[in-house]
C-alpha positions as CSV (number, residue, x, y, z in Angstrom):
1,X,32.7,-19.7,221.1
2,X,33.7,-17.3,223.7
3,X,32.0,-14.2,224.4
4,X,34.0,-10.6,224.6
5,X,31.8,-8.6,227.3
6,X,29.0,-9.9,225.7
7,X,25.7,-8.1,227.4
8,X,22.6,-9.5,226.5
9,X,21.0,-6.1,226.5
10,X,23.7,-4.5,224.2
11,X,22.5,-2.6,221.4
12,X,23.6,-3.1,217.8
13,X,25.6,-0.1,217.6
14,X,27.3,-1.2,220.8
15,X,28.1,-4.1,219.9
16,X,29.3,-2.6,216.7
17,X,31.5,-0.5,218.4
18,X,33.1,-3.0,221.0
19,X,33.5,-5.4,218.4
20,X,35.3,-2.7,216.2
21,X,37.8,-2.1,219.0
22,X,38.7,-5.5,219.6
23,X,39.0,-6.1,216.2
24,X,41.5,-3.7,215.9
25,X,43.1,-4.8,218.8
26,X,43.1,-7.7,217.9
27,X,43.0,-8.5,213.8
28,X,44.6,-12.3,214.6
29,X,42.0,-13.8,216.8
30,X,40.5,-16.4,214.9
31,X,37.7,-16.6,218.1
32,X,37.2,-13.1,217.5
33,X,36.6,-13.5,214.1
34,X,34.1,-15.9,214.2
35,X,31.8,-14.4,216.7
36,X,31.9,-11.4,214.5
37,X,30.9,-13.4,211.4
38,X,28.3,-14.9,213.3
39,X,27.0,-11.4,214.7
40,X,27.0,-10.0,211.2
41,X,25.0,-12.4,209.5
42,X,22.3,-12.7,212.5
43,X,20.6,-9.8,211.0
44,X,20.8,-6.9,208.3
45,X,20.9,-4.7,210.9
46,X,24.1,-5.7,212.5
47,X,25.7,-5.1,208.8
48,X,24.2,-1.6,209.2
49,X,25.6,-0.8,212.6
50,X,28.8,-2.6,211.6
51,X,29.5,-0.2,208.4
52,X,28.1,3.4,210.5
53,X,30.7,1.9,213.5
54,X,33.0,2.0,210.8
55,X,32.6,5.1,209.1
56,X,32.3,6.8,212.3
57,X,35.8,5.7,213.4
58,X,37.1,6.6,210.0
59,X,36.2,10.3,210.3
60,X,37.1,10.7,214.1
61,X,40.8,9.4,212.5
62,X,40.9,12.0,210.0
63,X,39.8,15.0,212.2
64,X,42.2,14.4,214.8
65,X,45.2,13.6,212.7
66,X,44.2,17.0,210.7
67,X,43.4,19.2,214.2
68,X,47.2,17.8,215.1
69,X,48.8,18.8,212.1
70,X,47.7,22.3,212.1
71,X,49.1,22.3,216.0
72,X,52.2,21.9,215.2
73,X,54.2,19.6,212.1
74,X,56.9,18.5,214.8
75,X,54.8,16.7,216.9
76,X,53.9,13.5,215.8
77,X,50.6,13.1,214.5
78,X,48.0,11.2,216.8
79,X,47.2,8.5,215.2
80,X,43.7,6.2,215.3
81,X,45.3,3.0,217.3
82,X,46.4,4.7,220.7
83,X,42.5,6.0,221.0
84,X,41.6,2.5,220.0
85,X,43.7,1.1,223.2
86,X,42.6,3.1,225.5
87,X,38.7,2.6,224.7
88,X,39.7,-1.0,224.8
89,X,41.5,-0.8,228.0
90,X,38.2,0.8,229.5
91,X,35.8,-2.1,228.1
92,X,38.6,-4.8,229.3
93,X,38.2,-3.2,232.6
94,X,34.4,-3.0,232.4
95,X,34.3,-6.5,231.3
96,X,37.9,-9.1,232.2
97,X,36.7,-12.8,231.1
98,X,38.9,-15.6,231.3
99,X,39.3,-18.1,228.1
100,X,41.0,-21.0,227.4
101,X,40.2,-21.9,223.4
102,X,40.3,-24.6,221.3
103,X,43.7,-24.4,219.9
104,X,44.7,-24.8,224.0
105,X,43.0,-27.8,224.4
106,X,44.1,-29.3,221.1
107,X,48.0,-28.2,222.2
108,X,47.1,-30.3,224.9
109,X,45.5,-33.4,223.4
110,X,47.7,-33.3,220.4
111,X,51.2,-34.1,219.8
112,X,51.5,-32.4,216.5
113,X,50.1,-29.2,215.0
114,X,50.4,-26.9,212.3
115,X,50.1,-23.6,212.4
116,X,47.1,-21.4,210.3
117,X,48.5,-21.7,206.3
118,X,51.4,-24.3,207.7
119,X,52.2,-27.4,206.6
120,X,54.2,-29.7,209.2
121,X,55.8,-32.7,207.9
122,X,57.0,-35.0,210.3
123,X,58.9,-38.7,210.1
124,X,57.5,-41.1,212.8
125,X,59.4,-43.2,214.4
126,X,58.7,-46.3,212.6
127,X,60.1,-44.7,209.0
128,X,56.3,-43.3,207.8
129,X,55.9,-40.0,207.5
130,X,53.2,-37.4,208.3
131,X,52.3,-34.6,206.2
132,X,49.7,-31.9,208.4
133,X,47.6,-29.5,206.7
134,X,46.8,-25.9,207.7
135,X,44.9,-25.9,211.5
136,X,45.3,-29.4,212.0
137,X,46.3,-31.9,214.6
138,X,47.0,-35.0,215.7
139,X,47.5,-37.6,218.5
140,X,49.7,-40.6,218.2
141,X,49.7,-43.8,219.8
142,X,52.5,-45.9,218.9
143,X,53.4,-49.6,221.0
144,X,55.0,-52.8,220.0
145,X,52.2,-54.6,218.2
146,X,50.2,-51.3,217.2
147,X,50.8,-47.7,214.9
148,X,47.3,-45.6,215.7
149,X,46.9,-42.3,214.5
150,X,44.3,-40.1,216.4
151,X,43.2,-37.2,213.5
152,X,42.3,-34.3,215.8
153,X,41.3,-31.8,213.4
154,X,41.9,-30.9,210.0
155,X,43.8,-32.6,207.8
156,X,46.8,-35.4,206.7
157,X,48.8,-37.5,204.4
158,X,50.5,-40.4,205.2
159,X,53.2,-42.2,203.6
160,X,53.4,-45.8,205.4
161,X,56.7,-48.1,205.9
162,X,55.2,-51.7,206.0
163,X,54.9,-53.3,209.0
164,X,53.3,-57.1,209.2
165,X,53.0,-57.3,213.0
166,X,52.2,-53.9,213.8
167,X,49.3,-52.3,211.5
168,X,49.0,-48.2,210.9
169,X,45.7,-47.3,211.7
170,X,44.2,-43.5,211.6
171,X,41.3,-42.3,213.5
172,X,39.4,-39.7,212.3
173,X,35.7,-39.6,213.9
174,X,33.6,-42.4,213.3
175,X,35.8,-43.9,210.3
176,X,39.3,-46.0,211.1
177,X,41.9,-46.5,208.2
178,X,43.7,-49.8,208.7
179,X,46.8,-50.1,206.3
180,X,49.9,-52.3,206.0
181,X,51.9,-50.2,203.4
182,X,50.9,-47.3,200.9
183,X,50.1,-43.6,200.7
184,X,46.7,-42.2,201.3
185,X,44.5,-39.3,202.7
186,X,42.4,-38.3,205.4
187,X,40.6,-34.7,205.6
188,X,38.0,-34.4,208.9
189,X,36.1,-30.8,208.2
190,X,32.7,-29.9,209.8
191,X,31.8,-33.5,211.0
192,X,32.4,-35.1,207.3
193,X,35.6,-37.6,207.0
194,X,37.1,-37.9,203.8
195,X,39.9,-40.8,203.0
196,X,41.7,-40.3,199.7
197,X,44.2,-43.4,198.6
198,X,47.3,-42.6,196.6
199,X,49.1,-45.6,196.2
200,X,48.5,-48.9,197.9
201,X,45.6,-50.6,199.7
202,X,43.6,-49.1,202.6
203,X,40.8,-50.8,204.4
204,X,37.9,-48.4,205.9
205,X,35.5,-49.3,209.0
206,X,33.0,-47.6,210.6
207,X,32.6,-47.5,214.8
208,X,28.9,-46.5,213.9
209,X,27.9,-49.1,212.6
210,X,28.6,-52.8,213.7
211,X,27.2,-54.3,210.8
212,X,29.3,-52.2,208.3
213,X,31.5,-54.5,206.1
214,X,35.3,-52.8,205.6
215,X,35.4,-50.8,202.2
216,X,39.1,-51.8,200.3
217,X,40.2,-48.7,198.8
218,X,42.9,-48.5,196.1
219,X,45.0,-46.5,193.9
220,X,42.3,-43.3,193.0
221,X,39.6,-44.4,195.6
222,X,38.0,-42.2,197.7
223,X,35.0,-42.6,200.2
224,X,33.5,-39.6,202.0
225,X,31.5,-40.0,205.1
226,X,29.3,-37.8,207.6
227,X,27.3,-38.8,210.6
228,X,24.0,-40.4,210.1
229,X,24.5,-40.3,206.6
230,X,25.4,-43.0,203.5
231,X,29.2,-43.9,202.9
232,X,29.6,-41.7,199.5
233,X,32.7,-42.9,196.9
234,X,33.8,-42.6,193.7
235,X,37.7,-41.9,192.1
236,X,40.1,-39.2,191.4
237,X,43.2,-38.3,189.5
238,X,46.3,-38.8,191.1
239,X,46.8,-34.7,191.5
240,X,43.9,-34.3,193.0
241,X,44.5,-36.1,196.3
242,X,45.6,-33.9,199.1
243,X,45.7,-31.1,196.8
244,X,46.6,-28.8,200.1
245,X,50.1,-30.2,200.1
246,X,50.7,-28.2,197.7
247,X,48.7,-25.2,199.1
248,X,46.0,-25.8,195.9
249,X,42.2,-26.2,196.6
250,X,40.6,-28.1,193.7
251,X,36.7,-28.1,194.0
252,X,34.5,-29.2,192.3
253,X,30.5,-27.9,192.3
254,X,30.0,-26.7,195.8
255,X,28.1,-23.6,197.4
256,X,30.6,-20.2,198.0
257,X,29.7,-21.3,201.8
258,X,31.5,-24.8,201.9
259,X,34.2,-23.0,200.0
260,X,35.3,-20.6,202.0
261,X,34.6,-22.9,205.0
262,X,37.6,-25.1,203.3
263,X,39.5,-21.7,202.7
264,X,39.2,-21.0,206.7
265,X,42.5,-22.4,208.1
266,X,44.4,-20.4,205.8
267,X,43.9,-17.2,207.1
268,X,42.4,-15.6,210.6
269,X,40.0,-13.0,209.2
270,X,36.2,-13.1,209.6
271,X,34.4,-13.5,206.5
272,X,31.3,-12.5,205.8
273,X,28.6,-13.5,202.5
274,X,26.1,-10.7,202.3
275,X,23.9,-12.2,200.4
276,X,21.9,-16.0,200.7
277,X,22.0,-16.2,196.7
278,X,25.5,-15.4,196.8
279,X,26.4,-17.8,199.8
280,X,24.3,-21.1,197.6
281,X,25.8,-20.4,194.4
282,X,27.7,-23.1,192.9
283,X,31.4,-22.8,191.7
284,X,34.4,-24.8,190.1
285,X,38.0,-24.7,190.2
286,X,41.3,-24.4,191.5
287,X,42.8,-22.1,194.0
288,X,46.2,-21.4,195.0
289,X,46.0,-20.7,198.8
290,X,49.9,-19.4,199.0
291,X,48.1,-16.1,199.0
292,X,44.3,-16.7,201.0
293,X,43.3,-12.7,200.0
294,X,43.6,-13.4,196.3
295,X,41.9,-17.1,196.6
296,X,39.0,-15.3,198.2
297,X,38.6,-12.4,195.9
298,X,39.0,-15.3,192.7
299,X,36.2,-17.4,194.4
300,X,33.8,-13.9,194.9
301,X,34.1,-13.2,191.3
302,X,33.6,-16.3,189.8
303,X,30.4,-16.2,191.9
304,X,29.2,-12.8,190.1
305,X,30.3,-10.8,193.1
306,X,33.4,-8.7,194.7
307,X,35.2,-9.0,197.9
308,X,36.0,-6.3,200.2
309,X,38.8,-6.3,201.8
310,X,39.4,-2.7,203.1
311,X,38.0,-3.4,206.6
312,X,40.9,-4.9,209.7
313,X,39.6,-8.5,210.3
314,X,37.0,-9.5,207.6
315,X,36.3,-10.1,204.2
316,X,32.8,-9.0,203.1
317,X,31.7,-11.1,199.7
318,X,28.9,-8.4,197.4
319,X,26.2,-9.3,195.0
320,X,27.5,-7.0,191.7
């Protein structure tokens, strides 16, 4: 994760304040976001100086825009932003570091990707098509006796035109896909590789292990597999595989944590569960990611809390 003028030394209300400017600066930066979700659940502390940062600003707004009014009603107010600039101007100075971040590298390594809350669907040039999720990417490798599909990041669907002499494999970490013709699945998120069939006949294989013997996968059949851990399966409805196409998030008993890990390419906001009890609790159901603001606030309550959503750049989850 990269590092804005990071000092080691830094207080928490510095680092409060410096990440308050950038933030502002900068509401889009997903990098940004992160390090400030990170920062804010290090210690309660941080959430303290994050809030007083915060308020502080807020009243320095309001006096200046009300000392400018009484100077005169022509002159345009001054408003909060411009001071904003220049103290960020002043800590760029202080502090110029060069990045290059993922979504640059993946730009590089991929030859599709979708955007955050995009889905890209793209015919190959063999008559399949590939359907990309939010955030995710992929490499292709096409030759005269071979159709490999390198899953990057994220998420895809793929609709398969048969193909005797030349088999459609996908990539996604550890697992490979092999199929001849059908429609199926594949969803890589946090080192866990999920491959959902729809219609057809898929064969799974493992790089990890040589002695693994290829799972056959039909119509309904999914298998989930992490690192180091058991090859999990079991079977779902037919409108429950690669729910995201149709931006719906169906799940089913997990923590508010993994859900709004799943939530995260749909928006670029740091989010940020302010309680433990609140980040295990498990929840159920569907939600429509069209609008990520409204998921979030649907998944805070039927966890018992709220969502706050004042603040530029985060959403804080609260215990009621």
């Amino acid at each position: 994760m990269k590092e804005f003028g990071h000092n080691q030394e830094e207080s928490p209300a510095a680092k409060a304040t410096r990440l308050m400017i950038a933030v502002e600066e900068r509401p889009d930066d997903s990098e940004l976001a992160a390090e400030l979700a990170a920062w804010l659940a290090e210690d309660p502390d941080h959430a303290d100086a994050w809030e007083s940062a915060w308020a502080t600003y807020e009243g320095i707004g309001e006096v200046v825009e009300k000392s400018e009014e009484l100077e005169s009603r022509e002159t345009s107010r001054i408003r909060k932003i411009p001071w904003m600039a220049v103290a960020a101007s002043v800590a760029a100075a202080a502090c110029f570091v060069f990045f290059f971040g993922p979504n640059i590298i993946l730009n590089l390594e991929s030859d599709h990707l979708a955007g955050t809350a995009a889905l890209e669907v793209i015919s190959l040039e063999d008559g399949s098509t590939l359907t990309l999720g939010p955030e995710s990417a992929v490499r292709l490798d096409f030759r005269a006796d071979m159709r490999d599909v390198h899953l990057l990041r994220g998420e895809a669907f793929f609709e398969v035109e048969p193909d005797l002499v030349r088999p459609f494999r996908v990539h996604a970490n550890h697992l490979t896909a092999t199929v001849l013709g059908t429609a199926f699945a594949v969803d890589m998120q946090s080192g866990e590789v999920l491959v959902e069939v729809e219609h057809g006949r898929v064969a799974i294989d493992s790089s990890l292990d040589s002695e693994f013997a290829p799972e056959v996968l039909e119509a309904g059949d999914w298998v989930a597999s992490e690192e180091g851990e058991a090859l999990e399966s079991g079977e779902k409805e037919p409108f429950e595989i690669a729910a995201w196409r149709e931006n719906r998030l169906i799940v089913k008993d997990e923590t508010v944590e993994a859900v709004v890990a799943a939530m995260k390419s749909y928006h670029k906001r740091a989010v940020w569960i302010r309680s433990d009890e609140l980040r295990e609790t498990r929840v159920s159901g569907v939600f429509k990611m069209d609008d990520p603001i409204s998921a979030h606030r649907t998944l805070a309550k039927a966890a018992g809390g709220s969502l706050e959503d004042s603040l530029p750049g985060i959403l804080i989850f609260r215990v009621e």
